[in-house]
N, C-alpha and C positions, 0 to 999 in steps of 0.2 A: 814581722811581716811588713814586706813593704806598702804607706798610706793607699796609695790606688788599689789594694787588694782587699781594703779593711772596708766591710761597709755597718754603717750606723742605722740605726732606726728610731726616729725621732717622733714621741706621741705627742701631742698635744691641740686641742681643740680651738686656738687661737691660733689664727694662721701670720698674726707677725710674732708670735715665736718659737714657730715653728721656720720662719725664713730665717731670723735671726741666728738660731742657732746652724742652719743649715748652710748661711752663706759662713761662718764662723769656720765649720766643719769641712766643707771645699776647699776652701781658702787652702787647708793642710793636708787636699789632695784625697780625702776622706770619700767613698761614695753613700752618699744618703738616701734612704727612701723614707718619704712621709706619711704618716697616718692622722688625722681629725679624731678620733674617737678609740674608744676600747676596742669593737669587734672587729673593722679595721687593724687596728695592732697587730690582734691575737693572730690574723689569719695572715699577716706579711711577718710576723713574728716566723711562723712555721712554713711558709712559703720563700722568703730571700734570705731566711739564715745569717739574722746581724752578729756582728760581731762582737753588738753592743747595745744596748736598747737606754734611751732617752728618753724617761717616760712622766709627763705632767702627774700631778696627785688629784690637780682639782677640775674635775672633766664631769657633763653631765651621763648619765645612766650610769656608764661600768666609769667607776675613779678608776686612779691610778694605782690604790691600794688594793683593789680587786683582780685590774688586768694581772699586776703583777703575782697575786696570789695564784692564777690560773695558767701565767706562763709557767713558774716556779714547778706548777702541781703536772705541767704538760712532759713527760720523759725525753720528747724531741728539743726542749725550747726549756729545759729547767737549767742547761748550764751556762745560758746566754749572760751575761752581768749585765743585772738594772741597776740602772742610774734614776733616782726619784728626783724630780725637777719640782722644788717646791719654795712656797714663800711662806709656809709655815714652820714657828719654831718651834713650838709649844714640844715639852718635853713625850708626851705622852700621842703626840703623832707620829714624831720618830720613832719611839717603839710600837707605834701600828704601822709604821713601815718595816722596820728588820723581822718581825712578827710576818710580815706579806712575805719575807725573802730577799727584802730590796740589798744590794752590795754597796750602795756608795748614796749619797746625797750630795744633791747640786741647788743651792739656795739661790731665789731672787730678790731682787737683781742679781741673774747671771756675772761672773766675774771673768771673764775674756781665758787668762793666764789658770785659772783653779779647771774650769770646764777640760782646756786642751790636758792638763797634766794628772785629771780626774778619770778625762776617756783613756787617754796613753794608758795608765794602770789597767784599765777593765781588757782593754783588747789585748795586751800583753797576758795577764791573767785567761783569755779567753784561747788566745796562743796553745800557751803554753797544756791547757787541758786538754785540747781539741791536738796536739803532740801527742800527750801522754795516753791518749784514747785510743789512737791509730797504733801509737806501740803495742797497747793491749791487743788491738785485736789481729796486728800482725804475731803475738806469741800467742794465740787462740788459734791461728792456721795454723801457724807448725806445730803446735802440743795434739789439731785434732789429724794434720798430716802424721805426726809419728805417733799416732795410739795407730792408723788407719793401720801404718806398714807395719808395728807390732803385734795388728790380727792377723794379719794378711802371715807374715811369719810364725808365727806361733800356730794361726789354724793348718797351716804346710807341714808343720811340725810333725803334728800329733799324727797323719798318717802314717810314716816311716815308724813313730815312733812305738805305736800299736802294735805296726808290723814283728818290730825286736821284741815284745815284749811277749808277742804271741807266741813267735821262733823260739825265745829261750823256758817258755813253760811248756813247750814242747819238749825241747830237745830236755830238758828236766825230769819229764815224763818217761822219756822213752830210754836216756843213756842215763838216770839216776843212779840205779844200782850197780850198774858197769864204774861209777867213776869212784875215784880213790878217796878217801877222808877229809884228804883238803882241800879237795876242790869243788865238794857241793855249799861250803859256806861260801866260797867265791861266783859260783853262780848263784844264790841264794841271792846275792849282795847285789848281783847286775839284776836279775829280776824285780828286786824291790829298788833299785835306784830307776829303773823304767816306771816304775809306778808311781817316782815321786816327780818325776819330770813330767810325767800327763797329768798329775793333780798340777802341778804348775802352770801349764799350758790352759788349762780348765779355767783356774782361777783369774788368769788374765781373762780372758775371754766370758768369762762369767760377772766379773768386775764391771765392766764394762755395762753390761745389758744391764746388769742389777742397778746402777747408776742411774741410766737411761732407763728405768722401768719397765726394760721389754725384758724379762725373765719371768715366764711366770711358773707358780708355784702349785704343786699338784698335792692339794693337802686333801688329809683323811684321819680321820680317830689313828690314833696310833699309840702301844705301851711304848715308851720311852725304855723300861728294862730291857724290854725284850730287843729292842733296835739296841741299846748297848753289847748287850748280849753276843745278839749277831755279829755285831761289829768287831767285837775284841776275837771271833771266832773267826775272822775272815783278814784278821791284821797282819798275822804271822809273827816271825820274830823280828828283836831288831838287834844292831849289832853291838849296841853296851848291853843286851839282858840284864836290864831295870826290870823289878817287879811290877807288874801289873795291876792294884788290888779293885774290885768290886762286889760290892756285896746287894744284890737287888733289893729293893725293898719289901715287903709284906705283902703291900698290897698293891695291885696296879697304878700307875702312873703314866695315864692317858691323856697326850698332846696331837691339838689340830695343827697338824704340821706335814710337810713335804719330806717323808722318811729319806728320799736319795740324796736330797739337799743338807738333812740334817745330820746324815752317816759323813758328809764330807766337811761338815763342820768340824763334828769329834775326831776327823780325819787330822785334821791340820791342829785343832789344841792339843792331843795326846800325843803325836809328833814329836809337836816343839818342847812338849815336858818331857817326853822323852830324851832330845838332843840333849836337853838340859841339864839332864840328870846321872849323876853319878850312877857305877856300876852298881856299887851296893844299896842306892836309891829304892824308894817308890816313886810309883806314880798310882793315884786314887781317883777314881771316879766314884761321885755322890748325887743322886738324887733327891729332892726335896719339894716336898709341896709347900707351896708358899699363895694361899687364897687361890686366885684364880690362874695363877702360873704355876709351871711344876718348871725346878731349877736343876740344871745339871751342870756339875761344878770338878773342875780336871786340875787337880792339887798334884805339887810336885815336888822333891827334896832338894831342889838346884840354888842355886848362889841368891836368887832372888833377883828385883829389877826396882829401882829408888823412884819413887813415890812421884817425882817429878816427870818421868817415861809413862805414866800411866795409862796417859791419854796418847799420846804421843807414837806410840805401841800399833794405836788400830789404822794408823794412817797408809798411804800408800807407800810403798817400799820403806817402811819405818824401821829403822835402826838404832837402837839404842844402845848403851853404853851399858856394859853390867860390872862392873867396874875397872879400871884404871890398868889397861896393858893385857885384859883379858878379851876374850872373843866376845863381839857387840852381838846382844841380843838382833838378831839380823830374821824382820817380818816376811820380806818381799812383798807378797799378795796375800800370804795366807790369813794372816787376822783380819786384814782391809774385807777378804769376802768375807769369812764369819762374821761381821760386824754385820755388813750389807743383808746378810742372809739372815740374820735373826732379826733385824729391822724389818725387814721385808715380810716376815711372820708377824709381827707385831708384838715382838719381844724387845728386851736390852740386853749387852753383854758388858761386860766389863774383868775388873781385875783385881786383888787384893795381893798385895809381896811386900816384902820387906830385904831386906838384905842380909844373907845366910841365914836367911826361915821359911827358901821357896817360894812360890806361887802359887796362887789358884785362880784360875782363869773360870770365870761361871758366865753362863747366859738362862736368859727366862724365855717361855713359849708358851701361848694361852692354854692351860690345862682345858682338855673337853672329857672328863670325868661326868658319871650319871646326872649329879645334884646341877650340874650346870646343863644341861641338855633343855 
Protein backbone atom coordinates (compact mmCIF):
# COMPACT_ATOMS: atom_id res chain seq x y z
CA UNK A 1 0.00 0.00 0.00
CA UNK A 2 1.22 3.09 -0.94
CA UNK A 3 2.87 5.40 2.54
CA UNK A 4 0.12 8.35 1.94
CA UNK A 5 -2.49 5.64 2.28
CA UNK A 6 -1.16 3.89 5.52
CA UNK A 7 -2.05 5.79 8.54
CA UNK A 8 -0.53 5.16 12.18
CA UNK A 9 -1.72 5.77 15.54
CA UNK A 10 0.74 6.83 18.04
CA UNK A 11 -0.13 6.47 22.03
CA UNK A 12 1.70 8.00 24.36
CA UNK A 13 1.25 10.49 27.25
CA UNK A 14 4.35 12.56 26.69
CA UNK A 15 3.91 14.87 24.01
CA UNK A 16 7.74 15.09 22.82
CA UNK A 17 7.35 11.49 21.98
CA UNK A 18 4.73 11.55 20.55
CA UNK A 19 6.18 14.45 17.90
CA UNK A 20 9.17 12.52 17.71
CA UNK A 21 7.93 9.69 16.55
CA UNK A 22 5.36 11.40 14.48
CA UNK A 23 7.74 13.86 12.68
CA UNK A 24 9.95 10.40 12.24
CA UNK A 25 6.71 8.91 10.52
CA UNK A 26 5.76 11.93 8.02
CA UNK A 27 8.98 12.22 7.07
CA UNK A 28 8.02 8.61 5.12
CA UNK A 29 4.76 9.98 4.03
CA UNK A 30 2.98 8.02 6.68
CA UNK A 31 -0.52 9.73 7.98
CA UNK A 32 -0.49 9.96 11.79
CA UNK A 33 -3.00 10.53 14.29
CA UNK A 34 -2.28 11.05 18.01
CA UNK A 35 -3.62 10.15 21.14
CA UNK A 36 -2.31 11.31 25.24
CA UNK A 37 -3.77 8.58 26.98
CA UNK A 38 -5.62 4.94 26.84
CA UNK A 39 -9.46 6.00 26.30
CA UNK A 40 -8.33 8.39 23.67
CA UNK A 41 -6.46 5.40 21.96
CA UNK A 42 -9.21 3.06 22.29
CA UNK A 43 -11.76 5.33 20.68
CA UNK A 44 -9.37 6.69 17.50
CA UNK A 45 -8.28 3.10 17.64
CA UNK A 46 -11.97 2.16 16.27
CA UNK A 47 -12.94 5.43 14.81
CA UNK A 48 -9.64 6.03 12.03
CA UNK A 49 -8.85 2.45 11.43
CA UNK A 50 -4.70 2.48 11.79
CA UNK A 51 -2.89 0.58 10.17
CA UNK A 52 -0.75 0.23 13.01
CA UNK A 53 -0.91 1.22 16.43
CA UNK A 54 2.23 2.82 18.32
CA UNK A 55 1.54 2.29 21.68
CA UNK A 56 3.58 3.72 25.14
CA UNK A 57 3.56 0.80 28.02
CA UNK A 58 4.03 3.46 30.74
CA UNK A 59 0.83 5.88 30.76
CA UNK A 60 -1.11 6.93 33.79
CA UNK A 61 -4.74 5.08 34.51
CA UNK A 62 -5.18 2.72 31.42
CA UNK A 63 -1.12 1.44 30.57
CA UNK A 64 -0.28 0.38 27.57
CA UNK A 65 -0.58 -3.34 28.71
CA UNK A 66 -4.22 -2.78 29.38
CA UNK A 67 -5.23 -0.62 26.14
CA UNK A 68 -3.75 -3.15 24.18
CA UNK A 69 -5.43 -6.01 25.97
CA UNK A 70 -8.88 -4.19 25.16
CA UNK A 71 -7.97 -3.42 21.68
CA UNK A 72 -6.83 -7.19 21.07
CA UNK A 73 -10.32 -8.29 22.99
CA UNK A 74 -12.32 -5.47 20.55
CA UNK A 75 -13.53 -7.75 17.12
CA UNK A 76 -13.43 -4.30 15.17
CA UNK A 77 -9.63 -3.30 16.29
CA UNK A 78 -8.20 -6.99 17.29
CA UNK A 79 -6.42 -7.24 14.00
CA UNK A 80 -4.73 -3.95 14.02
CA UNK A 81 -0.62 -4.92 14.93
CA UNK A 82 0.66 -3.21 18.23
CA UNK A 83 3.72 -1.91 18.44
CA UNK A 84 4.68 -1.55 22.47
CA UNK A 85 6.92 1.36 22.83
CA UNK A 86 8.92 0.65 25.92
CA UNK A 87 12.02 1.22 28.02
CA UNK A 88 11.54 -1.76 29.90
CA UNK A 89 13.54 -4.76 29.54
CA UNK A 90 12.94 -6.89 32.27
CA UNK A 91 12.12 -10.35 30.87
CA UNK A 92 8.91 -10.74 32.61
CA UNK A 93 7.23 -7.48 31.16
CA UNK A 94 7.63 -8.66 27.84
CA UNK A 95 5.80 -11.50 28.43
CA UNK A 96 3.06 -9.23 30.12
CA UNK A 97 3.23 -7.73 26.86
CA UNK A 98 2.74 -10.72 24.14
CA UNK A 99 0.17 -12.05 27.15
CA UNK A 100 -1.83 -8.33 26.33
CA UNK A 101 -1.49 -9.35 22.47
CA UNK A 102 1.21 -7.03 21.62
CA UNK A 103 2.97 -8.16 17.75
CA UNK A 104 6.22 -6.31 17.94
CA UNK A 105 8.21 -4.18 20.53
CA UNK A 106 10.00 -0.88 20.06
CA UNK A 107 12.71 -0.17 22.94
CA UNK A 108 13.81 3.36 24.19
CA UNK A 109 15.72 5.10 23.04
CA UNK A 110 13.82 4.76 19.80
CA UNK A 111 16.26 3.71 17.12
CA UNK A 112 15.42 5.80 13.80
CA UNK A 113 16.31 2.62 11.22
CA UNK A 114 14.56 -0.56 13.75
CA UNK A 115 11.04 1.83 14.15
CA UNK A 116 10.78 2.50 10.09
CA UNK A 117 11.60 -1.43 9.26
CA UNK A 118 9.46 -2.57 12.54
CA UNK A 119 6.18 -0.40 11.20
CA UNK A 120 7.03 -1.54 7.37
CA UNK A 121 6.37 -5.29 8.78
CA UNK A 122 3.14 -4.43 10.92
CA UNK A 123 1.45 -2.56 7.90
CA UNK A 124 2.51 -5.02 5.41
CA UNK A 125 1.25 -7.76 7.85
CA UNK A 126 -1.93 -5.65 8.35
CA UNK A 127 -2.09 -5.36 4.30
CA UNK A 128 -2.04 -8.42 3.75
CA UNK A 129 -5.00 -9.58 6.41
CA UNK A 130 -7.29 -6.76 5.59
CA UNK A 131 -6.73 -8.66 1.46
CA UNK A 132 -7.20 -11.83 2.76
CA UNK A 133 -10.60 -10.63 4.63
CA UNK A 134 -12.15 -8.96 1.76
CA UNK A 135 -11.48 -12.19 -0.35
CA UNK A 136 -13.37 -13.89 2.42
CA UNK A 137 -16.12 -12.07 2.19
CA UNK A 138 -16.28 -11.51 -1.47
CA UNK A 139 -16.45 -15.77 -1.65
CA UNK A 140 -19.28 -15.26 1.26
CA UNK A 141 -21.50 -13.25 -1.59
CA UNK A 142 -21.22 -15.75 -4.15
CA UNK A 143 -21.49 -19.04 -1.93
CA UNK A 144 -24.64 -16.95 -0.31
CA UNK A 145 -25.52 -15.79 -4.17
CA UNK A 146 -25.43 -19.46 -5.46
CA UNK A 147 -27.22 -21.22 -2.37
CA UNK A 148 -30.00 -18.10 -3.12
CA UNK A 149 -30.25 -19.40 -7.06
CA UNK A 150 -30.00 -23.02 -5.91
CA UNK A 151 -33.50 -22.42 -3.81
CA UNK A 152 -34.75 -20.38 -6.11
CA UNK A 153 -34.18 -23.51 -8.77
CA UNK A 154 -34.65 -26.31 -6.85
CA UNK A 155 -38.12 -24.72 -5.03
CA UNK A 156 -39.24 -24.21 -9.23
CA UNK A 157 -38.41 -27.61 -9.41
CA UNK A 158 -40.57 -29.42 -7.21
CA UNK A 159 -43.68 -28.05 -8.86
CA UNK A 160 -43.45 -29.76 -12.28
CA UNK A 161 -41.90 -32.20 -10.43
CA UNK A 162 -45.08 -33.20 -8.12
CA UNK A 163 -47.00 -32.59 -11.23
CA UNK A 164 -45.20 -36.07 -13.10
CA UNK A 165 -45.23 -37.79 -10.13
CA UNK A 166 -48.92 -37.29 -9.63
CA UNK A 167 -49.47 -37.99 -13.61
CA UNK A 168 -47.73 -41.14 -13.56
CA UNK A 169 -49.51 -42.67 -10.23
CA UNK A 170 -52.39 -41.93 -11.95
CA UNK A 171 -51.90 -43.10 -15.06
CA UNK A 172 -50.42 -46.42 -12.90
CA UNK A 173 -53.84 -46.56 -11.46
CA UNK A 174 -55.94 -46.33 -13.99
CA UNK A 175 -53.81 -48.25 -17.32
CA UNK A 176 -52.11 -50.69 -14.73
CA UNK A 177 -53.91 -53.72 -15.63
CA UNK A 178 -54.09 -52.75 -19.42
CA UNK A 179 -50.21 -52.72 -19.73
CA UNK A 180 -47.98 -55.78 -20.60
CA UNK A 181 -45.45 -57.34 -17.98
CA UNK A 182 -42.67 -55.27 -18.89
CA UNK A 183 -43.69 -52.37 -18.62
CA UNK A 184 -45.16 -51.79 -15.10
CA UNK A 185 -41.52 -52.21 -13.59
CA UNK A 186 -40.49 -49.38 -16.10
CA UNK A 187 -43.15 -47.13 -14.74
CA UNK A 188 -42.57 -48.48 -11.32
CA UNK A 189 -39.02 -47.20 -11.76
CA UNK A 190 -40.12 -43.52 -13.16
CA UNK A 191 -42.51 -43.26 -10.27
CA UNK A 192 -40.01 -43.98 -7.70
CA UNK A 193 -37.16 -41.98 -9.55
CA UNK A 194 -39.82 -38.83 -8.98
CA UNK A 195 -39.76 -39.60 -5.49
CA UNK A 196 -36.14 -39.58 -5.25
CA UNK A 197 -35.82 -36.25 -6.95
CA UNK A 198 -38.46 -34.36 -4.47
CA UNK A 199 -36.57 -35.95 -1.55
CA UNK A 200 -33.61 -34.35 -3.23
CA UNK A 201 -35.05 -31.04 -3.73
CA UNK A 202 -36.56 -31.22 0.07
CA UNK A 203 -33.21 -31.85 1.33
CA UNK A 204 -31.48 -28.85 -0.30
CA UNK A 205 -34.01 -26.78 0.83
CA UNK A 206 -34.36 -28.27 4.30
CA UNK A 207 -30.40 -28.02 4.66
CA UNK A 208 -30.52 -24.85 4.35
CA UNK A 209 -33.32 -23.74 7.14
CA UNK A 210 -31.91 -26.38 9.30
CA UNK A 211 -28.52 -24.52 9.23
CA UNK A 212 -30.05 -21.28 9.70
CA UNK A 213 -32.42 -22.52 12.61
CA UNK A 214 -35.66 -21.71 10.86
CA UNK A 215 -36.93 -25.37 10.50
CA UNK A 216 -38.99 -26.03 13.05
CA UNK A 217 -39.79 -29.31 14.38
CA UNK A 218 -43.44 -30.57 15.28
CA UNK A 219 -42.46 -33.19 17.95
CA UNK A 220 -44.92 -35.62 19.87
CA UNK A 221 -44.55 -38.93 21.96
CA UNK A 222 -44.17 -41.29 19.20
CA UNK A 223 -43.35 -45.46 19.01
CA UNK A 224 -40.50 -45.46 16.88
CA UNK A 225 -41.68 -49.31 15.79
CA UNK A 226 -44.58 -48.34 14.66
CA UNK A 227 -43.06 -45.19 12.48
CA UNK A 228 -40.56 -48.01 11.06
CA UNK A 229 -43.28 -49.99 10.50
CA UNK A 230 -45.24 -47.57 8.43
CA UNK A 231 -42.49 -46.71 6.74
CA UNK A 232 -41.21 -49.85 5.17
CA UNK A 233 -45.12 -50.21 4.38
CA UNK A 234 -45.14 -47.12 2.37
CA UNK A 235 -41.35 -47.58 0.68
CA UNK A 236 -42.28 -50.04 -2.09
CA UNK A 237 -39.90 -51.84 -4.07
CA UNK A 238 -36.46 -51.20 -5.16
CA UNK A 239 -34.80 -52.25 -8.02
CA UNK A 240 -31.81 -54.60 -6.67
CA UNK A 241 -34.75 -56.50 -4.34
CA UNK A 242 -32.38 -56.53 -1.25
CA UNK A 243 -34.04 -57.97 1.63
CA UNK A 244 -35.49 -55.82 4.07
CA UNK A 245 -35.27 -57.42 7.70
CA UNK A 246 -37.11 -55.84 10.94
CA UNK A 247 -38.18 -57.27 13.65
CA UNK A 248 -40.01 -54.75 16.33
CA UNK A 249 -39.11 -54.92 19.46
CA UNK A 250 -41.26 -56.32 22.61
CA UNK A 251 -42.02 -53.54 23.90
CA UNK A 252 -42.67 -49.88 22.83
CA UNK A 253 -40.07 -47.65 21.89
CA UNK A 254 -41.36 -44.10 22.45
CA UNK A 255 -39.33 -40.98 21.06
CA UNK A 256 -40.05 -37.07 21.34
CA UNK A 257 -39.61 -36.48 17.90
CA UNK A 258 -41.10 -34.87 14.55
CA UNK A 259 -42.52 -38.35 12.97
CA UNK A 260 -42.39 -36.49 9.14
CA UNK A 261 -38.95 -35.44 9.79
CA UNK A 262 -37.83 -38.69 11.10
CA UNK A 263 -39.70 -41.00 8.25
CA UNK A 264 -37.37 -38.91 5.90
CA UNK A 265 -34.36 -39.57 7.72
CA UNK A 266 -34.82 -43.49 7.45
CA UNK A 267 -35.82 -42.27 4.06
CA UNK A 268 -32.41 -41.50 2.99
CA UNK A 269 -30.14 -44.12 5.47
CA UNK A 270 -32.34 -47.23 4.06
CA UNK A 271 -31.78 -45.76 0.49
CA UNK A 272 -28.22 -45.66 0.47
CA UNK A 273 -27.90 -49.13 2.15
CA UNK A 274 -29.98 -50.14 -0.27
CA UNK A 275 -27.90 -48.62 -3.30
CA UNK A 276 -25.22 -50.24 -1.65
CA UNK A 277 -26.10 -53.50 -1.42
CA UNK A 278 -25.77 -56.45 -3.30
CA UNK A 279 -28.99 -58.37 -4.80
CA UNK A 280 -28.53 -61.14 -2.53
CA UNK A 281 -27.84 -58.63 0.38
CA UNK A 282 -29.72 -57.55 3.55
CA UNK A 283 -30.54 -54.56 4.87
CA UNK A 284 -31.68 -54.49 8.82
CA UNK A 285 -33.16 -52.06 10.88
CA UNK A 286 -32.71 -52.32 14.83
CA UNK A 287 -34.04 -50.59 17.63
CA UNK A 288 -32.52 -50.19 21.01
CA UNK A 289 -32.90 -48.45 24.20
CA UNK A 290 -30.08 -46.99 25.27
CA UNK A 291 -31.00 -44.88 29.02
CA UNK A 292 -32.69 -41.98 27.91
CA UNK A 293 -32.30 -42.45 24.06
CA UNK A 294 -33.90 -45.07 21.99
CA UNK A 295 -31.28 -45.93 18.97
CA UNK A 296 -32.33 -46.81 15.50
CA UNK A 297 -29.58 -48.43 13.63
CA UNK A 298 -29.81 -49.29 9.46
CA UNK A 299 -27.12 -52.16 8.97
CA UNK A 300 -26.04 -53.23 5.47
CA UNK A 301 -24.16 -56.11 3.63
CA UNK A 302 -22.30 -53.49 1.07
CA UNK A 303 -18.51 -53.21 0.40
CA UNK A 304 -18.31 -51.07 3.54
CA UNK A 305 -16.62 -47.27 3.80
CA UNK A 306 -12.69 -47.00 5.44
CA UNK A 307 -12.66 -45.61 8.87
CA UNK A 308 -11.02 -42.43 7.67
CA UNK A 309 -14.67 -41.13 5.46
CA UNK A 310 -16.38 -41.43 8.63
CA UNK A 311 -16.78 -38.22 9.51
CA UNK A 312 -16.24 -37.06 6.21
CA UNK A 313 -19.52 -38.82 4.96
CA UNK A 314 -22.08 -36.34 6.83
CA UNK A 315 -20.64 -33.25 5.12
CA UNK A 316 -22.16 -31.44 2.40
CA UNK A 317 -22.18 -33.22 -0.90
CA UNK A 318 -19.60 -35.73 0.75
CA UNK A 319 -18.19 -38.18 -1.48
CA UNK A 320 -16.15 -40.74 -0.49
CA UNK A 321 -14.14 -43.36 -2.07
CA UNK A 322 -15.31 -47.02 -1.33
CA UNK A 323 -12.49 -48.37 -2.77
CA UNK A 324 -9.96 -48.02 -5.69
CA UNK A 325 -11.90 -47.84 -9.37
CA UNK A 326 -15.22 -48.49 -7.75
CA UNK A 327 -18.30 -46.19 -7.46
CA UNK A 328 -17.65 -43.41 -4.61
CA UNK A 329 -19.90 -43.61 -1.83
CA UNK A 330 -21.60 -40.28 -3.31
CA UNK A 331 -23.87 -38.33 0.03
CA UNK A 332 -25.17 -35.15 -1.92
CA UNK A 333 -27.46 -33.77 0.76
CA UNK A 334 -28.84 -36.89 2.09
CA UNK A 335 -26.69 -37.71 5.31
CA UNK A 336 -25.75 -33.59 5.61
CA UNK A 337 -29.85 -33.38 6.56
CA UNK A 338 -30.09 -36.51 8.72
CA UNK A 339 -27.12 -35.20 10.51
CA UNK A 340 -28.88 -31.69 10.73
CA UNK A 341 -32.12 -33.28 11.67
CA UNK A 342 -31.19 -35.62 14.50
CA UNK A 343 -29.05 -32.57 16.00
CA UNK A 344 -31.89 -30.64 15.79
CA UNK A 345 -33.82 -33.27 17.98
CA UNK A 346 -31.15 -33.36 20.33
CA UNK A 347 -29.76 -36.54 19.22
CA UNK A 348 -26.31 -37.83 17.51
CA UNK A 349 -25.69 -39.89 14.36
CA UNK A 350 -22.91 -41.47 13.23
CA UNK A 351 -21.45 -44.63 11.57
CA UNK A 352 -19.66 -47.97 12.14
CA UNK A 353 -17.97 -49.97 8.55
CA UNK A 354 -15.33 -51.57 7.90
CA UNK A 355 -14.45 -52.81 4.50
CA UNK A 356 -16.36 -55.81 3.13
CA UNK A 357 -18.37 -56.27 6.61
CA UNK A 358 -20.89 -53.33 5.52
CA UNK A 359 -22.18 -50.58 7.50
CA UNK A 360 -24.39 -49.50 9.89
CA UNK A 361 -25.42 -46.03 10.06
CA UNK A 362 -27.37 -45.45 13.78
CA UNK A 363 -28.78 -42.11 15.22
CA UNK A 364 -30.14 -41.49 18.90
CA UNK A 365 -33.48 -39.39 19.86
CA UNK A 366 -34.58 -38.56 23.48
CA UNK A 367 -36.62 -41.64 24.39
CA UNK A 368 -40.07 -40.09 26.26
CA UNK A 369 -41.04 -43.49 27.63
CA UNK A 370 -43.44 -43.53 31.01
CA UNK A 371 -40.37 -43.65 33.62
CA UNK A 372 -39.12 -40.36 32.05
CA UNK A 373 -42.47 -38.36 31.82
Amino acid sequence: MPAPEVRLLVVDDDEKNRLLLRDLLEAQRYQVVEAADGHRALRLAREARPHSILLDVMMPDLDGFEVCRRIKADPVTAAVPVLLVTALTDRAERLAGIEAGANDFLSKPIDTQDVLLRVRNAVHAKCLFDQVQAQVEQLQRLEALRDDLTHMIVHDMRSPLTTIRGCLELFRHRAGPRLEGKETPLLDRAYQATGILLEMASSVLDVSRLEAGQMPLDRSRYDLATLVTEFLAALGSFPNQCRIAFQPPPCPMTALCDAFVIRRVLFNLVGNAIKFTPAAGEVRIRLESRDDQVQVSVSDTGRGIPEEYHQKIFEKFGQVAAGRGKQPYSTGLGLTFCKLAVEAHGGRIGLESRLGEGSTFWFTLPAADDRLR
